[in-house]
N, C-alpha and C positions, 0 to 999 in steps of 0.2 A: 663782419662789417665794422671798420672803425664807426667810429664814437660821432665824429663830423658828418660822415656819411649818416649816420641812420637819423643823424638832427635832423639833415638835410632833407631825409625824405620823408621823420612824420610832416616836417614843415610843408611838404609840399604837397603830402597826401587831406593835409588841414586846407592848403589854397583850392582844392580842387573840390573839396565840399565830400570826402569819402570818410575823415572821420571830424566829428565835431570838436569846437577850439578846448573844450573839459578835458575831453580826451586825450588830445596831442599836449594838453598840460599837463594830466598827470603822469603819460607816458615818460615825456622826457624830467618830470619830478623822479620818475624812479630810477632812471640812469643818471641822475647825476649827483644820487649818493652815493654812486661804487667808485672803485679806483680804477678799474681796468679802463684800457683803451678802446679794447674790440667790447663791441653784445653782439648779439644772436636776433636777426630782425626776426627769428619768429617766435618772438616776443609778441609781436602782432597778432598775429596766427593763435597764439596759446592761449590768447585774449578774446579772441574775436572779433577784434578790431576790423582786419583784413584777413582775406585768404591767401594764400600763395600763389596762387595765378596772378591777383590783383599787383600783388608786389611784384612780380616778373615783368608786367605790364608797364609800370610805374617806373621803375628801373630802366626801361626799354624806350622810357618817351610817351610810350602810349598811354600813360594816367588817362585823360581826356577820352578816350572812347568809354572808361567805366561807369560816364554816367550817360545816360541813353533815355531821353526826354521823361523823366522823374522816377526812372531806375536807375539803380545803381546795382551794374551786371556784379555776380559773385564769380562764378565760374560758371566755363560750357561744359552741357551734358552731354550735347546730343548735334547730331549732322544730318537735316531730311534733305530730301529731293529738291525742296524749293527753300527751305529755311533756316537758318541756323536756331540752337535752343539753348537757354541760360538762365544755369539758378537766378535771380534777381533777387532785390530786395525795392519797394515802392518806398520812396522816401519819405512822404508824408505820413506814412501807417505804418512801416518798417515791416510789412507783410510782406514774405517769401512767398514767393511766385515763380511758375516756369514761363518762362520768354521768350515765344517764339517770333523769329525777325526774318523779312522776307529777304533774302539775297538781293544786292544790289540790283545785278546783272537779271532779274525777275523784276524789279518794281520798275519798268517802263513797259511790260509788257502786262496789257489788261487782264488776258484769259489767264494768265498765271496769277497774278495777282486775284484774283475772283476764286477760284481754285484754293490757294492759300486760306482767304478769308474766311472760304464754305463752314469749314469745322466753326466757326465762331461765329455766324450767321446760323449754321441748324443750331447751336447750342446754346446760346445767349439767353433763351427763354424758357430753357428746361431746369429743373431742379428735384434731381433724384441723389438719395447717397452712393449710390454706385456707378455715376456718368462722373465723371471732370467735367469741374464747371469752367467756365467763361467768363474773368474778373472785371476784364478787360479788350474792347477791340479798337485797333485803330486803323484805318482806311491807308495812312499816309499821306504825306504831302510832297512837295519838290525836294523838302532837303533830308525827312525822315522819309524812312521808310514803313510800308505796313507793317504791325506787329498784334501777335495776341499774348494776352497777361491768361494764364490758366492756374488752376487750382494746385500747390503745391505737393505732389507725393513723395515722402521720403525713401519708399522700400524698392524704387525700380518696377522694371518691370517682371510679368511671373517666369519667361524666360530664363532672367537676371537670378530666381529663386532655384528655377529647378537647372542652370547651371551646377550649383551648391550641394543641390537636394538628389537630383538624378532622376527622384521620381517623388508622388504622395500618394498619404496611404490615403484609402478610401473615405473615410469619415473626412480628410482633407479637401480630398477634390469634392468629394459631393457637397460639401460645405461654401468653396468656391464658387462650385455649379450653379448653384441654387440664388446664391446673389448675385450672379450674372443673369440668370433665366430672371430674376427680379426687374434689374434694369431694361432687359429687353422687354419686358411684358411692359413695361413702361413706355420703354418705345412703339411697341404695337399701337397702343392703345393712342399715341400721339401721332402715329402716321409714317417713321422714320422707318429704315433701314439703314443700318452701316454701311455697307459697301465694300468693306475692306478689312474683316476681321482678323485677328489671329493672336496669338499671347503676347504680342508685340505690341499690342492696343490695352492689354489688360497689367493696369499698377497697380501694385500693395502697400499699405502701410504695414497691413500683415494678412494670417492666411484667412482670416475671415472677412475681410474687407475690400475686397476688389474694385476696381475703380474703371468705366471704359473709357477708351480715349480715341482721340484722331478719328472723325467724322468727316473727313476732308471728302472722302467719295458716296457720301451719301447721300440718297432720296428720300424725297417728302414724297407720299402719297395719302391718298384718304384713306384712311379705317375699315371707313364701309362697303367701301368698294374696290378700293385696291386699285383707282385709277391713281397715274402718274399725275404729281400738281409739280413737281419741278427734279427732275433725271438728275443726279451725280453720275458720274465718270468712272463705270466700276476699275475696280482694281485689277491687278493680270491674274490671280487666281481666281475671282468671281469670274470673272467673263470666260476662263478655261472650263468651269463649272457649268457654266451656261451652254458652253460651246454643247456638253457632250450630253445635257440633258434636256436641250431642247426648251425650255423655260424660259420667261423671264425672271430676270434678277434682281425683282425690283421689292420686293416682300421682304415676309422675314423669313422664307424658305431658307435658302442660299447663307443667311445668319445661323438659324437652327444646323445648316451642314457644316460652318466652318467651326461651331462652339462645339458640336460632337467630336468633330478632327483635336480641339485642345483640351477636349476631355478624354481622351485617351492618350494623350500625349501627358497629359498630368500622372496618370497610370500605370504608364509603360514608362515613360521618359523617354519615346518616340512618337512622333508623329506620323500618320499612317500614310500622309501625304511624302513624295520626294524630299527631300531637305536642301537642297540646291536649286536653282532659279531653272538653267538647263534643264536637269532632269524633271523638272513640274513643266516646261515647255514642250520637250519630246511628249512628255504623256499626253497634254491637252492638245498639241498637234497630233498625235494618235490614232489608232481608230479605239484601243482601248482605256477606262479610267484607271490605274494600277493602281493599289493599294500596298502598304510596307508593313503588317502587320507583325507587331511582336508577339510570336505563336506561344512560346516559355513564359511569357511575362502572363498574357492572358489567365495562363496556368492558376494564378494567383489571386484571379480576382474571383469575387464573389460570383455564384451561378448569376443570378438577376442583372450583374451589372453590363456583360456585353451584350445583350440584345435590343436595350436601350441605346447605347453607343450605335449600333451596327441601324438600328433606325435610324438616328440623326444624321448619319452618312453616310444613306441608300441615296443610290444616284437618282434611282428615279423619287423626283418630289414627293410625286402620288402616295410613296410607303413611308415619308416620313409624318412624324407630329405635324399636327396642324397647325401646331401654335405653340409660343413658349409656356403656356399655361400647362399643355400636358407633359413638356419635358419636364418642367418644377416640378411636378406630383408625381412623375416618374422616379425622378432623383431622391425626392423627402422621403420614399417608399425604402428606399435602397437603405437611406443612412437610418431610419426606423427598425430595419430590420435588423441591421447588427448592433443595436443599439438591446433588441428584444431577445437574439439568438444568440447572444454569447454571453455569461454571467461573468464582467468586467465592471468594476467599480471605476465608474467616469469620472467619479469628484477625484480619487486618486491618480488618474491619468493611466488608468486599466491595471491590468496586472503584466509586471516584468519580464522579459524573457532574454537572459545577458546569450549573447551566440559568441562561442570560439570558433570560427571557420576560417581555414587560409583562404579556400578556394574561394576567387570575388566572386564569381558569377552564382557558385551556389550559396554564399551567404545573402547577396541582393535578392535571392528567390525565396529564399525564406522569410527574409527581412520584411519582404513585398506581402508576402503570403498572412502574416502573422499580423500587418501592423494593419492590413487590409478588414483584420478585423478585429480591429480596435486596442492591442496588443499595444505596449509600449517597449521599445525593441532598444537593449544595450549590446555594443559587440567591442569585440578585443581582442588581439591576435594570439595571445598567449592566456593560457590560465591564472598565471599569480597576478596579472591586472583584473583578471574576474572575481578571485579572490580579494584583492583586497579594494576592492569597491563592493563584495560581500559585508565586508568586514566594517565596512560605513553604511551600505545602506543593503539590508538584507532582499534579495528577492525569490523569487519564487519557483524560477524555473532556468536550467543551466542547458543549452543544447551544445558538444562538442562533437566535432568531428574526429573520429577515432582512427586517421588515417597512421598516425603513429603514435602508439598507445607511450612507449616508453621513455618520451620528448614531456610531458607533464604526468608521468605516473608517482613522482612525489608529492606534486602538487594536489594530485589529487588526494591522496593518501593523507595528507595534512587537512583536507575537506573532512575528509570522514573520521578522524583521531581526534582532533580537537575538540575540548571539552565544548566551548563556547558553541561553535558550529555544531555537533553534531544536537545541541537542546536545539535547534531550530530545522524547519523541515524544509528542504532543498530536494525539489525534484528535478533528477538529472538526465537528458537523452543523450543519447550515445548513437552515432550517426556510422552507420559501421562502414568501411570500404571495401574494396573488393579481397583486401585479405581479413580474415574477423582476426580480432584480439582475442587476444587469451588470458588468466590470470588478474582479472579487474579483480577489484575490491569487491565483494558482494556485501550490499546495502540495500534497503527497504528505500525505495524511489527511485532504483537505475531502471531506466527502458529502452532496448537498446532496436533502432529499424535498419533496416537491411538496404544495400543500393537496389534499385535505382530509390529512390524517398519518393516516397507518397506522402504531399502536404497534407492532406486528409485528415490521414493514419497520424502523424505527427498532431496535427489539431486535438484529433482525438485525445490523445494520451495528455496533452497540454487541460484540455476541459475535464477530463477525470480526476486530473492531481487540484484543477483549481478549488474545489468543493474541501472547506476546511474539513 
């Protein structure tokens, strides 16, 4: 951008009240010690003056929608059914907030506009650390439109996580768990249900902080009783739930079944429900509930932990928890226990176990298997990256797939010859395929398991060599 041009628009981003007159001074104080003609407006950006949305904006004519009755929009996150949503910043407190604005084409019509609102009407008066709160609500008038100010999360949604992740290991999710079944008991105990769960509701700052969101289809009811004091609008997977189990969904049953469905989706890195709209409509249209269970993955988890799950998300009510009190003490049990059955130093972040696997699917099985309990899991496609992250940070256990022994058989040879390596003790598995190798090095900590692998037998030999 010339030199004129970028005047031009702190000046103008100064008239519109986005960045203060100190600022657009000492901005153009720093351009106008160089010689050059052109800068780089994200100069801005580097600053944090503005974002690069605002600047496209601004550029475009549209500066003046960036400030939106005493926010000043940063960028949009997000596109709902009734609303658009945008980082903001509150001008007088300069507090980051998410901003939800009701679509134009909605703020003439009442039931939508009420609708909108709901989440910020049930949630204005609650204050738990694991709900989003409610900063801000506004009704609207003829020329704004309704909008809610919420609690700022930076890490997305858990979604947005196990995009990245694929899956967590169990101390993860049960850790998760457990502060979700918190907030719900919370909500019990105030009378709420959701209405409309799913990981799409639940945001992170990180993995032990979960945050619920979007109340928009949710019921007040009494505690005591369980009578309706004001119905929300369930959502198309609650009311498919309902369809096939006869219930109502007005509790925290129908909660307890969809937070089992993301607790096993935290697990697997599927969800046991359809993953497409269609396909959750054919089934609720149905005469049967289908289930997408991943049978392999299960493999990997703790005995205790799917019969817990497979409660949470029995169709019929009657066999699941009554409450979220007994899912928590269910859950705390779980992560207690590999906490007491596997001898892993937690202050160190357990003990290492680096994996050479090509194969994805059987190194994700082992990965799942290992970190499941409580294991801190390294992998790398070739041995001299395992080697030489040996060689910075020593650990404790090497698992290689030995499908071709003669692709790293000097690398490994260099494992075992080296003065340095061999004073410290490396215990190595050896993952045999369906043809065995021949001519390994023989060393004092090779163990070598046979196909098909028994995660077990693998465990085992890992809890033998841990014992200094």
């Amino acid at each position: 951008m010339e030199i004129e041009e970028f005047i031009g628009l702190v000046h103008l981003t100064e008239k519109l009240g986005l960045i203060a007159p100190n600022i657009a001074e000492e901005v153009l104080a720093l351009i106008g010690s160089g010689n050059n003609k052109l800068i780089d407006p994200n100069i801005l950006i580097q600053n944090n003056y503005l974002t690069a949305w605002q600047i496209r904006k601004i550029v475009a004519g549209d500066g003046a929608m960036l400030l939106f009755n005493g926010y000043q929009l940063l960028s949009p996150i997000g596109l709902g059914k009734l609303g658009r949503i945008y980082k903001a910043k509150k001008i007088d407190t300069n507090e980051i907030v998410a901003l939800k604005v009701l679509r134009k084409r909605h703020a003439t019509n009442n039931s939508e506009t009420l609708r909108f609102l709901r989440q910020g009407e049930i949630l204005k008066d609650l204050n738990h650390p694991n709900i989003v709160k409610t900063l801000d609500l506004f009704p609207g008038t003829k020329n704004i439109p309704p909008y809610l100010a919420l609690e700022w999360i930076k890490g997305g949604s858990i979604y947005d996580w196990l995009e990245i992740k694929t899956f967590l290991s169990c101390p993860e999710a049960c850790l998760i768990m457990e502060e979700i079944c918190k907030a719900f008991l919370y909500l019990q105990k105030m009378g709420i249900s959701h209405g409309n769960f799913s990981g799409a509701k639940v945001l992170l700052d990180n993995t032990s902080h979960p945050k619920i969101n979007n109340f928009r289809h949710g019921t007040i009811f009494d505690p005591a009783t369980g009578q309706i004091k004001n119905q929300g609008i369930l959502s198309f997977d609650y009311k498919g739930l309902e369809k096939h189990t006869n219930a109502v969904s007005t509790n925290s049953q129908p909660d307890i079944f969809f937070v089992g469905c993301l607790f096993y989706h935290l697990l697997t890195g599927k969800s046991p429900l359809p993953n497409s709209f269609q396909k959750r409509k054919e089934m609720y249209n149905g005469e049967e509930f289908k289930f997408n269970f991943h049978k392999e993955f299960e493999k990997t988890l703790p005995s205790e932990v799917l019969p817990i799950i497979k409660n949470m998300i029995s169709i019929d009510p009657k066999s699941r928890y009554s409450d979220f009190l007994q899912v928590q003490i269910a859950i705390q049990s779980i992560r207690k226990k590999i906490h007491a059955e596997y001898i892993i130093n937690q202050a160190e972040n357990g003990s290492t176990i680096f994996l050479v696997i090509r194969n994805d699917k059987k190194r994700q099985l082992i990965k799942a298997y290992m970190q499941n309990r409580g294991f801190r899991i390294l992998q790398a496609n070739n041995l001299e990256q395992a080697l030489d992250v040996y060689n910075r940070e020593p650990f404790k256990h090497l698992i290689i797939e030995l499908d071709n022994y003669n692709s790293f058989k000097n690398t490994f040879s260099k494992i075992i010859n080296e003065s340095e390596i061999r004073r410290r003790y490396l215990h190595t598995i050896f993952l045999l395929g369906k043809k065995k190798q021949i001519h390994i090095p023989a060393r004092h900590g090779n163990t070598f398991i046979e196909t098909p692998i028994d995660f077990s037998l693998v465990l085992e030999k890992i809890m033998a060599n841990e014992k200094p």
